[in-house]
C-alpha positions as a printed Julia matrix, in Angstrom:
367×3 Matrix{Float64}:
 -18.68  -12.13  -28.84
 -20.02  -12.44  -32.24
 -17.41  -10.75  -34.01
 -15.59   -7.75  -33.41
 -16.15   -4.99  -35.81
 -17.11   -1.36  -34.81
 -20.56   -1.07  -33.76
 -22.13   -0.17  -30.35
 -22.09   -3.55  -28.62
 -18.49   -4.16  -29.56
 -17.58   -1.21  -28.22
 -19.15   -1.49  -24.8
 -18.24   -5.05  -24.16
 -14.48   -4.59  -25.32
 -14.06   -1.86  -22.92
 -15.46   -4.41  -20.19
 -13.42   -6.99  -21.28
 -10.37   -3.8   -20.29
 -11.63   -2.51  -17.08
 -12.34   -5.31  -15.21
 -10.33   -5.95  -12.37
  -7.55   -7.69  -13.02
  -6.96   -8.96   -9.65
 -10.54  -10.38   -9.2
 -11.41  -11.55  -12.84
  -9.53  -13.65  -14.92
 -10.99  -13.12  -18.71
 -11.57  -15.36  -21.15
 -12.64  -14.52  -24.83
 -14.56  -16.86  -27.14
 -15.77  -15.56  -30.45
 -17.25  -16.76  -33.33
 -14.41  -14.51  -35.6
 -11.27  -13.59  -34.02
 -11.06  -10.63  -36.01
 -12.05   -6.73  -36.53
 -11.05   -3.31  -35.24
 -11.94   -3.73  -31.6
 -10.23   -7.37  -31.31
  -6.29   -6.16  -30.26
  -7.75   -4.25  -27.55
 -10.03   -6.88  -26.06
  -7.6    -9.6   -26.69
  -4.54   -8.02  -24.76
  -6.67   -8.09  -21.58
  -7.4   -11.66  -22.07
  -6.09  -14.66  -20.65
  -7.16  -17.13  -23.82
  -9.12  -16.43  -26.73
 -11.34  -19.11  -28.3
 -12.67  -19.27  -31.82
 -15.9   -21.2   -32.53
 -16.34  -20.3   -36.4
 -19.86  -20.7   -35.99
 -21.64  -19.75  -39.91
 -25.04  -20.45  -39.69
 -27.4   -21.95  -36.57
 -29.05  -24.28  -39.46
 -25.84  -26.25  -39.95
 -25.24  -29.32  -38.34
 -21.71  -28.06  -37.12
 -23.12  -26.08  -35.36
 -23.77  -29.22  -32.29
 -20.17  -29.77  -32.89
 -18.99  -26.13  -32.06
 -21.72  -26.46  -29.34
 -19.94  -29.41  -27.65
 -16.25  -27.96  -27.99
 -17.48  -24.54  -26.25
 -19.05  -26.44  -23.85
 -15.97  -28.86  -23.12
 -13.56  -25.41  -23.18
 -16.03  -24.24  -20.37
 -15.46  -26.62  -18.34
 -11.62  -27.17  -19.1
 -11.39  -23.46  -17.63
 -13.61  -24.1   -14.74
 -15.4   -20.95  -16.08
 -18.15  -19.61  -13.35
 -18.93  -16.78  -15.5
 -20.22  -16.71  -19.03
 -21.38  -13.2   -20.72
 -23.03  -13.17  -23.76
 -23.0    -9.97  -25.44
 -25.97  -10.22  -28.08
 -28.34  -12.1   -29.97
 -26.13  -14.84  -31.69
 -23.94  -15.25  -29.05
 -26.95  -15.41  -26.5
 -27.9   -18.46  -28.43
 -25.05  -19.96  -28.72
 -23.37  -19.36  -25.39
 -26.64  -19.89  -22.78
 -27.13  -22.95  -23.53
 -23.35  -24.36  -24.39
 -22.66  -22.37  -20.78
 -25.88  -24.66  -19.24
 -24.52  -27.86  -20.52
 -21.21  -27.52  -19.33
 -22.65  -26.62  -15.48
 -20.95  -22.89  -15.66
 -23.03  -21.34  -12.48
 -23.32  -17.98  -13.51
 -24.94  -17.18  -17.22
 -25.42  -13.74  -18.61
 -27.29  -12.67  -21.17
 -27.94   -9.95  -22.97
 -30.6    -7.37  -24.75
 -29.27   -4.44  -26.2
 -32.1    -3.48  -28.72
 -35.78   -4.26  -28.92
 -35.77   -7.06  -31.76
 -37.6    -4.4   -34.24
 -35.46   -5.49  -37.29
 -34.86   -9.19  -36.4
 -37.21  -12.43  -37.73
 -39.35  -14.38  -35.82
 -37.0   -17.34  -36.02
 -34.19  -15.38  -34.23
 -36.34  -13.85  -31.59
 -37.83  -17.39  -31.38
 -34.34  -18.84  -30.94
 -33.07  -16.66  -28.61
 -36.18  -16.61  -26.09
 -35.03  -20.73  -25.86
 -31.92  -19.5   -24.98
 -32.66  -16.98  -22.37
 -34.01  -19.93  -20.74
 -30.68  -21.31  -20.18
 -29.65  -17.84  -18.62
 -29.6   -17.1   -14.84
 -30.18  -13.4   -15.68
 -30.58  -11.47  -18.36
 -28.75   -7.42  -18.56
 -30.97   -5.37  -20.73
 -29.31   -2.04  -21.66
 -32.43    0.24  -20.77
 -35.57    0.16  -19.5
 -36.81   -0.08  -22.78
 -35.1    -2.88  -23.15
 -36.27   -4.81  -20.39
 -39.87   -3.85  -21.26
 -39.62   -6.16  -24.0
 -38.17   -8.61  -22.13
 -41.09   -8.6   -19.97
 -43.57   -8.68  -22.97
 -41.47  -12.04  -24.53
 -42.68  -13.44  -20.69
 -39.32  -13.07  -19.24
 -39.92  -13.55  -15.39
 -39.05  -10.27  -13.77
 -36.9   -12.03  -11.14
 -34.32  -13.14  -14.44
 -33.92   -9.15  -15.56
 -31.43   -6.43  -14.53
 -30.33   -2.97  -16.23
 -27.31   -2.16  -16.6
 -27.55    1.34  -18.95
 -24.38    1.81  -21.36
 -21.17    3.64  -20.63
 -19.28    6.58  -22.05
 -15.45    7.59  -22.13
 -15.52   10.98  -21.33
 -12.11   11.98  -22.25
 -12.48   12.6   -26.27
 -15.58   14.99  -25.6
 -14.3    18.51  -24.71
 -16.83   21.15  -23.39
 -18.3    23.54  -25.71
 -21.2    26.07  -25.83
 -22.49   26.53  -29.68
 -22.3    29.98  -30.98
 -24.22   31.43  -33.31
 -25.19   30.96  -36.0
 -26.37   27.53  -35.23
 -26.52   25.78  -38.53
 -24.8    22.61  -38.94
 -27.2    19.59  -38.39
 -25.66   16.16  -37.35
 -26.39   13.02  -37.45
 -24.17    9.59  -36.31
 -25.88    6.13  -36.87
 -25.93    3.8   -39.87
 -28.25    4.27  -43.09
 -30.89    2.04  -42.12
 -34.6     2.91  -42.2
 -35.48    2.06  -38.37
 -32.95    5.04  -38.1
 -35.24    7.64  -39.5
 -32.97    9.86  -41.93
 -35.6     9.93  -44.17
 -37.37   11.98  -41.87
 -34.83   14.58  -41.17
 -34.42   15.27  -45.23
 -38.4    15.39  -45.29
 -38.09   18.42  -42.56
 -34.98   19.67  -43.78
 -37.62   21.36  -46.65
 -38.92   23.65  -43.99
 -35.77   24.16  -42.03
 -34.23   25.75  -44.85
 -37.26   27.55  -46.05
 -36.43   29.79  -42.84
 -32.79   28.68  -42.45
 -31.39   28.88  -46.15
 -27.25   28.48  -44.83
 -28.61   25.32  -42.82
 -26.42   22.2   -43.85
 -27.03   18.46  -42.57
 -23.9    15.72  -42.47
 -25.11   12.25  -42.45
 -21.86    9.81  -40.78
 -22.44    6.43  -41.29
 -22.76    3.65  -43.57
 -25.8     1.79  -44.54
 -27.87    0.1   -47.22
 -30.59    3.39  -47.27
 -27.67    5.76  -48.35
 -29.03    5.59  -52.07
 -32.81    5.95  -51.38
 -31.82    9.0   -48.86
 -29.45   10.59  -51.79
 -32.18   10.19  -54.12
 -35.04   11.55  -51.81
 -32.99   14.79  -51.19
 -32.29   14.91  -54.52
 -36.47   15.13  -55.61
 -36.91   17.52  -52.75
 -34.02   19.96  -53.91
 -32.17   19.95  -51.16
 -29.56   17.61  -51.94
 -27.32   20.64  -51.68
 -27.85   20.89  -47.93
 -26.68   17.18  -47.19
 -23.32   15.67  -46.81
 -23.0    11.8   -46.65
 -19.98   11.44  -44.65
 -20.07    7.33  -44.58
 -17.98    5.85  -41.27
 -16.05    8.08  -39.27
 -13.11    6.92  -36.84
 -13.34   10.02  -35.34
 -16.75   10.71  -33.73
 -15.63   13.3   -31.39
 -14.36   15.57  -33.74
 -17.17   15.32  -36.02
 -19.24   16.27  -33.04
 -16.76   19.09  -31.89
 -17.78   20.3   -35.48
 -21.24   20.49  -35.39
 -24.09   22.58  -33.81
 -27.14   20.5   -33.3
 -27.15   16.36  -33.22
 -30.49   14.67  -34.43
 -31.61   11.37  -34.22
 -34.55   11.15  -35.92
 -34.98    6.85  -34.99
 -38.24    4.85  -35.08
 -36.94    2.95  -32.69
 -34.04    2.68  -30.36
 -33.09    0.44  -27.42
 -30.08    3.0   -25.5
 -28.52    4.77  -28.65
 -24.53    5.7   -27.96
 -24.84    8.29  -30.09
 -27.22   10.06  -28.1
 -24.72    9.41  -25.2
 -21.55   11.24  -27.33
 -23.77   13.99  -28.23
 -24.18   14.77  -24.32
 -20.7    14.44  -23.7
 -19.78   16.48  -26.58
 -22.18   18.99  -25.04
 -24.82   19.66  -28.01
 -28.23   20.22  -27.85
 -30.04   17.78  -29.04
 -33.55   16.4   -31.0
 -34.32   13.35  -31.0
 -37.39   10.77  -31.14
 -39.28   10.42  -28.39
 -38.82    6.35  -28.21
 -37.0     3.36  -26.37
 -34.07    4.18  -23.9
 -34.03    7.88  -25.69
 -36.64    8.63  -22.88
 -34.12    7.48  -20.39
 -31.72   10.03  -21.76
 -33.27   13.18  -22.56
 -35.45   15.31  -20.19
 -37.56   17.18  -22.96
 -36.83   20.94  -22.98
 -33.86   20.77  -20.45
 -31.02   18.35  -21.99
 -32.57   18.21  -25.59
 -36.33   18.23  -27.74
 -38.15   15.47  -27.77
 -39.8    14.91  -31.4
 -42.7    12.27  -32.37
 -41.05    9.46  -33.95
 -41.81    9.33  -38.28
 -42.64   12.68  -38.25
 -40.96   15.68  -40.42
 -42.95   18.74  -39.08
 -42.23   18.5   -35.2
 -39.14   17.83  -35.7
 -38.31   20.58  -37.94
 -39.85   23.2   -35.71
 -37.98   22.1   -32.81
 -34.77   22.32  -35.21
 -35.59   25.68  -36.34
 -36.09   26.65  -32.61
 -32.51   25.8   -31.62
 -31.29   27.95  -34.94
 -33.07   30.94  -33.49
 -32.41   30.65  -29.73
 -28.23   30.17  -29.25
 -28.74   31.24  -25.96
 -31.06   28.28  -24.86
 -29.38   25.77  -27.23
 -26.25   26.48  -25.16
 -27.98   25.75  -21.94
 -29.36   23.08  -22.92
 -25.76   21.32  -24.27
 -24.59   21.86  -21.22
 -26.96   20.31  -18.83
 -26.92   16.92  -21.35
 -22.95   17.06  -20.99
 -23.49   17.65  -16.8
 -25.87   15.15  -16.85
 -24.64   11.91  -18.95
 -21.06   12.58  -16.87
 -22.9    12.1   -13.67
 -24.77    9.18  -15.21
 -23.18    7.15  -17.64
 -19.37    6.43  -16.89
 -17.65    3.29  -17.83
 -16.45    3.28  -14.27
 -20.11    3.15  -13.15
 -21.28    0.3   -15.55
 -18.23   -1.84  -15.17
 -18.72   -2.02  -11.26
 -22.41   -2.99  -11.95
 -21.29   -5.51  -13.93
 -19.2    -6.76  -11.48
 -21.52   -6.03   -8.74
 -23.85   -8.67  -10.46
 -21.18  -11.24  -11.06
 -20.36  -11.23   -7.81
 -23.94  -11.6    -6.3
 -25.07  -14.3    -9.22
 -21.84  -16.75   -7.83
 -23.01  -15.6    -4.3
 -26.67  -16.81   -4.73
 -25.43  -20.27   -6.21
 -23.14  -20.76   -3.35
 -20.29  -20.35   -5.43
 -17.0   -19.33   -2.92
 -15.71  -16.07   -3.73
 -12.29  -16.6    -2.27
  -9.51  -17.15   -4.72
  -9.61  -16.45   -8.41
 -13.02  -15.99  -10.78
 -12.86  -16.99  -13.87
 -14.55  -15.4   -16.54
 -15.77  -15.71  -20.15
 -17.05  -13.26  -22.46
 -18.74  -14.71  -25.65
């Protein structure tokens, strides 16, 4: 793992690292910074941690780091290696290749819309060192596909959700609190939201929106509510370590994105049983039927998404039916039971296919 601060990935690959079976896989953790909120709890499941204190990929020491993750590879006999994202799927693949380690993993968890053509370059020369590559979504593999990633080299593995923080609920009217969770960052699509927030509370005056999250666009979404006159109506929260009870607070969850690969957020919203509008992109398709488990909205655009907005406000009724067939549908769908066994489903069959004995212990590492 890169690092291991909050954020998406982190989350779903630390609560790997702690569910997989301890009798089967032995874990091993190597990380370019042993640090952050999620590192105690993916450490204490794991048999060694290594630190490669890898800066930059234009460095020089960055062959040295290369050769010492390679050498630790093969020190541990490791048959596994994971890697988790983009820096680590350049890093790891190809130390992983070099030191022999039968199965490699990598990873796409996002569709390379804010990255430069040097990384994406970078990491298509690593995928070649991969034996297969887990996109999160469909979405994600799509792209895959279009970078020329043979078919035969992709599986999907969709995220996973603890469902114990998300009680049930049913809004009640009035339905007027407007969330959204994700950082500040344009590719997010606040900006959108505060452009239909006009109309929303041209019909819905007591309407009020909570931004949580942190980002660089918090300034130019401050200001932009501000020359609309409805900076009244919005509440930047910044990061919450409580996303559950934000949720538990609110009526309707938006996520107004321009793009998105398999959005957690989405996923808590579900769980937390809220109906939802969202854009119509990326692995968002995968997770909302339109009209049944939330409202599908055109991505950039203020006016569709305010109407369907306004439509939840008037309709309780519906808006409770449809929170409650998203929070019946992501717990039949998305558990971190379900992903961690296809996870180790694919292990298994990758050491399998390369001849690899399964008797005795695995051996894995998670970079």
């Amino acid at each position: 793992m890169t690092s291991f601060e909050r954020g998406g990935t982190e989350r779903q690959m630390t609560e790997l690292v702690r569910r997989l079976d301890p009798g089967r896989w032995e874990v091993h953790l190597a990380c370019f910074e042993a640090h952050g909120p999620w590192f105690e709890a993916a450490a204490e499941h794991a048999a060694t941690v290594a630190e490669f204190p890898v800066k930059s990929f234009a460095r020089l020491d960055v062959l040295r780091h290369l050769s010492n993750f390679a050498r630790w590879c093969r020190r541990r006999r490791i048959a596994v290696v994971q890697a988790t994202e983009i820096y680590s799927n350049i890093f790891a693949l190809p130390g992983a290749a070099a030191a022999g380690v039968p199965a490699r993993i990598g990873s796409r968890r996002g569709l390379n819309s804010d990255r430069t053509r040097g990384q994406v370059a970078l990491q298509r020369l690593a995928y070649g060192c991969a034996t297969t590559i887990v996109a999160n979504s469909r979405a994600s593999a799509h792209q895959l596909q279009l970078e020329r990633i043979p078919q035969r080299k992709i599986s999907v593995i969709p995220n996973g959700l603890d469902f114990a923080p998300y009680a049930p609920r049913a809004p009640l009217a009035p339905l007027r609190k407007v969330t959204v969770v994700a950082n500040l960052r344009k590719l997010k699509g606040h900006d959108v939201l505060v452009d239909a927030s006009v109309e929303i509370l041209r019909h819905f005056p007591d309407a009020r929106f909570d931004f949580v999250g942190e980002g660089p666009e918090r300034d130019a979404l401050a200001a932009r509510a501000a020359a609309l006159g409805v900076a009244n109506a919005f509440t930047f929260a910044g990061r919450s370590d409580d996303v559950p009870a934000r949720l538990a607070a609110t009526d309707i969850f938006v996520l107004p994105s321009r793009t998105e690969s398999f959005p957690n957020a989405v996923l808590e919203a579900m769980a937390a049983g809220l109906p939802i509008v969202a854009s119509g992109v990326g692995g968002i398709l995968e997770l909302i039927d339109n009209g049944r488990t939330g409202w599908l909205s055109a991505p950039g655009e203020a006016a569709p998404l305010a109407r369907h907005v306004m439509h939840l406000m008037a309709n309780p009724a519906e808006a409770g039916r449809m929170g409650a067939a998203a929070r019946a549908d992501v717990l039949a769908r998305f558990s971190f039971d379900r992903m961690v066994s296809a996870f180790e489903t694919l292990y298994l069959t990758e050491l399998a296919s390369r001849g690899v004995a399964s008797a005795g212990r695995s051996q894995l590492a998670v970079s």
